[in-house]
N, C-alpha and C positions, 0 to 999 in steps of 0.2 A: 165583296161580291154584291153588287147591287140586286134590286129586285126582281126586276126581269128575268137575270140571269137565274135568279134562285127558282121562281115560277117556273122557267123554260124546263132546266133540270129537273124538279118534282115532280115534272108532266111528263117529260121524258120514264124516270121510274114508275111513276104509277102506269103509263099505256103499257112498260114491260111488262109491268105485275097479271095489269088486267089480261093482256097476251095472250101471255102464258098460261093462264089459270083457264081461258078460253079454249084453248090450245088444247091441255089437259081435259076436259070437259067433250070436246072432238073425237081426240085417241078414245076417250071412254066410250062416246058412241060408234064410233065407225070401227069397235075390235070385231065388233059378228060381224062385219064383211070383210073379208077377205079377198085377195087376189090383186092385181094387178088394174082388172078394168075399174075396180075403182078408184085407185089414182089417177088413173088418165081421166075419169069424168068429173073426178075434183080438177086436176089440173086447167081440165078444158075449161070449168065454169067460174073457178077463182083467175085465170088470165081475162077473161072478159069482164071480172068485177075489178079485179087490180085496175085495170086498163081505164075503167071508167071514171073509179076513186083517183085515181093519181093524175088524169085528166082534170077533173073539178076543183081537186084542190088544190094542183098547180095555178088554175086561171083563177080561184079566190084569194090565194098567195100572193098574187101579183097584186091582184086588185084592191087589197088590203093595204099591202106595202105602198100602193099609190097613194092611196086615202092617209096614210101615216105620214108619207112623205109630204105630201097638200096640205096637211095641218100646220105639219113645223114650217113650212115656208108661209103658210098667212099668219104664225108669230113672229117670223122676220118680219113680213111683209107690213106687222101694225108696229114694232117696235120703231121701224124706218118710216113710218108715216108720221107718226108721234113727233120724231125725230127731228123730223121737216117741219111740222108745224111750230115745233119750239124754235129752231133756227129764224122761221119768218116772223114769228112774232119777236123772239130779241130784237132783231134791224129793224124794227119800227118803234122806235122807243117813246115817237109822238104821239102812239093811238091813246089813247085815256085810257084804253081797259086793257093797254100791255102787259103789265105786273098778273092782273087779276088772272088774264088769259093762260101766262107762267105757270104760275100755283096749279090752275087747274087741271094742265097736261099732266103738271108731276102727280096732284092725285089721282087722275084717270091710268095712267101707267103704271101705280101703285096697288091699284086694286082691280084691271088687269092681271098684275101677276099673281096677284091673290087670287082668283080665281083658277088659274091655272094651278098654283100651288095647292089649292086645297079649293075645289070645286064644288063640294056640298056643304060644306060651310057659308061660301061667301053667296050660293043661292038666290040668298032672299035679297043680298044686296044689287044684282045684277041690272032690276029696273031703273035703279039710282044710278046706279054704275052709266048705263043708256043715257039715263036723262042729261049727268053731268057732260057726255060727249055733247050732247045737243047745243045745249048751253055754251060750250067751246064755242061751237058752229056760230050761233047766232050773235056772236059777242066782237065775230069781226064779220059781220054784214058788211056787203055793198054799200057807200054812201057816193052817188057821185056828185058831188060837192066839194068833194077830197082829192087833190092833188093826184098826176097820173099816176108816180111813185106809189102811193099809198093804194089807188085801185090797183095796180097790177102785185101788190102782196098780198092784200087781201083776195083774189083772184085765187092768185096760185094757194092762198090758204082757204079757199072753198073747194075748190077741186081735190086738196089732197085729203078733205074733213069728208066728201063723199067717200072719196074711196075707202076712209078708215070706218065709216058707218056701216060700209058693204064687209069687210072684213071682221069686223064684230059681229056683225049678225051671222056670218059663216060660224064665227066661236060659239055661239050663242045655239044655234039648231045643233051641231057638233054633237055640242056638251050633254045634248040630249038623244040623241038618236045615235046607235050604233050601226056601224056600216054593214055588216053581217045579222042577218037574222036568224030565228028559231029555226027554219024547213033546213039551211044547210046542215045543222049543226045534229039535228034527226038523221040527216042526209049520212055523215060523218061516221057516228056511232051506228047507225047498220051496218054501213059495209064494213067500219074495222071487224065492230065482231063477228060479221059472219067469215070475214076471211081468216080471222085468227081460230072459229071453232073448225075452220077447211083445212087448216093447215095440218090439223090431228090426223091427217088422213094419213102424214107418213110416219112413217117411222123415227121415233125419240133419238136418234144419233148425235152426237155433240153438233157434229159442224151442222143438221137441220134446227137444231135449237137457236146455233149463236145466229146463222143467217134471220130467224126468228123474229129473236130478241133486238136483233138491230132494226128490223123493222117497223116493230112495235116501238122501242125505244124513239126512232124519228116521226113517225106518225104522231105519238105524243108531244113532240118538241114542237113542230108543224102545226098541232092544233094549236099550241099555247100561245106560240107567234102570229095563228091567224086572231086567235082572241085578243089581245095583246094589241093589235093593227088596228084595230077595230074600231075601238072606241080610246082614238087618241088624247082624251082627259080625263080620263080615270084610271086608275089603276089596275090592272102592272104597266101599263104600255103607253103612259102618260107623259106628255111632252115637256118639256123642260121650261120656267120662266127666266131663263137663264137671258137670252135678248131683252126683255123688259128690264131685267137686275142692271145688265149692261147700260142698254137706256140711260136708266137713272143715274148712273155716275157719270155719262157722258155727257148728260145736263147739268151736271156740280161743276164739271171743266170746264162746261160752256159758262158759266154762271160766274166762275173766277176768272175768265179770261176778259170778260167784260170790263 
C-alpha cells in the first residue's frame, strides 16, 4: 500500500469518526425539538450548504488535480530537456568543453531528482543546483567564428537551456508554495461540521446512519486528495523522480553506444 493510499484511507476514517460524533452532538441538541417542521428547516438550510460545499470543492478538486497534473508534466518536460541537451552536446565531440558539459548534465539530473526525492534536505543545495545549470548554459555560448554546424547546436542547445531554466524555476516556487491556501480549508471544516451536527436532526435509523457515514467517509477522502494535490513535492502527494532515474540510465546507453 503506498502512502497516499494509506493517507487517503486514514482521512476517510477519521472524517467518519469526526461525522459521526458531530452527528451525535446534533441528535443531543435538537431532541427538545420536536416535530416535523424542524426537519424540513434543517433539510431546507443543509440542501443550500450541501449545495454550496459540494460546488467549491468540486471546482478546488479539479483545480488541484490540474496543478498535480502540471507538476508531473514539467518533470517530463525537464527530464526530456536534459535529454536534449545531452544528445546535442555528444554530436559535437569538437567543442573543447563536450566531456565537461557531459558530466555536468548528469550531475544537474542527479540532484534534480534529489530534490524531488527528498526536498528539505536537498534545500540548501538548490542555489548550487541553479548555478550549475547556469554554468551548462554558458559553456556552449555563441561563437561565431565557429562553423555553421557548430552554431546551429549550440543554437538549438540555448534555446532548449532557456526553456529548462524556465522549468526549474516552476520546480523551485512549487516546492515552496502550495496551491490551496488557509481560507479554503476554514472554508472546508465549517461546513462539514455544521452539516454533520444538521444531520442529528433525524432520526438514528441504520440506513440514515450508513447514508451518513458514507458521506463523511468521502468528504474525508476528497479533502486528503485535495491536500495531497496541492503541494506536489511534499508529502503524501509527491511526485515521482522516476523520469530523471529514467534519464540517467538513458545517458549510460547513450554513453556506450558511442
Amino acid at each position: 500500500m503506498t502512502n497516499i493510499t494509506l493517507y487517503v484511507l486514514l482521512a476517510g476514517v477519521a472524517g467518519t469518526a469526526a461525522g459521526l460524533i458531530l452527528q451525535a452532538i446534533g441528535r443531543a441538541a435538537f431532541s427538545q425539538f420536536k416535530g416535523d417542521d424542524t426537519k424540513d428547516l434543517s433539510s431546507i438550510v443543509g440542501l443550500r450548504v450541501s449545495a454550496i460545499f459540494g460546488i467549491a470543492v468540486g471546482l478546488i478538486f479539479a483545480s488541484t488535480a490540474a496543478h498535480l497534473m502540471e507538476a508531473k508534466r514539467d518533470a517530463l518536460e525537464e527530464a526530456r530537456l536534459v535529454t536534449t541537451l545531452y544528445i546535442l552536446t555528444a554530436n559535437s565531440p569538437g567543442h573543447a568543453n563536450s566531456g565537461t558539459v557531459r558530466d555536468d548534465l548528469k550531475q544537474y539530473a542527479k540532484r534534480s531528482a534529489s530534490e524531488l526525492d527528498d526536498p528539505e534536505v536537498t534545500e540548501k543545495s538548490a542555489l548550487a543546483t541553479g548555478r550549475l545549470l547556469l554554468k551548462i548554459c554558458r559553456e556552449m555560448a555563441l561563437n561565431g567564428q565557429e562553423p555553421a554546424e557548430m552554431r546551429w547546436i549550440k543554437s538549438e542547445f540555448q534555446r532548449s537551456c532557456g526553456k529548462l531554466i524556465d522549468v526549474r524555476g516552476k520546480k523551485r516556487i512549487g516546492a515552496k508554495e502550495k496551491h490551496i491556501s488557509t481560507p479554503f480549508w476554514i472554508f472546508f471544516v465549517i461546513s462539514f461540521g455544521f452539516l454533520a451536527f444538521l444531520f442529528g436532526v433525524y432520526d438514528p435509523r441504520p440506513i440514515n446512519v450508513i447514508f451518513a457515514s458514507l458521506f463523511y467517509f468521502a468528504t474525508g477522502v476528497t479533502g486528503m486528495l485535495i491536500y495531497a494535490a496541492s503541494d506536489p513535492y511534499h508529502d503524501p502527494g509527491k511526485i515521482s523522480s522516476a523520469p530523471l532515474v529514467k534519464l540517467l540510465d538513458r545517458i549510460d546507453a547513450i554513453d556506450e553506444g558511442r
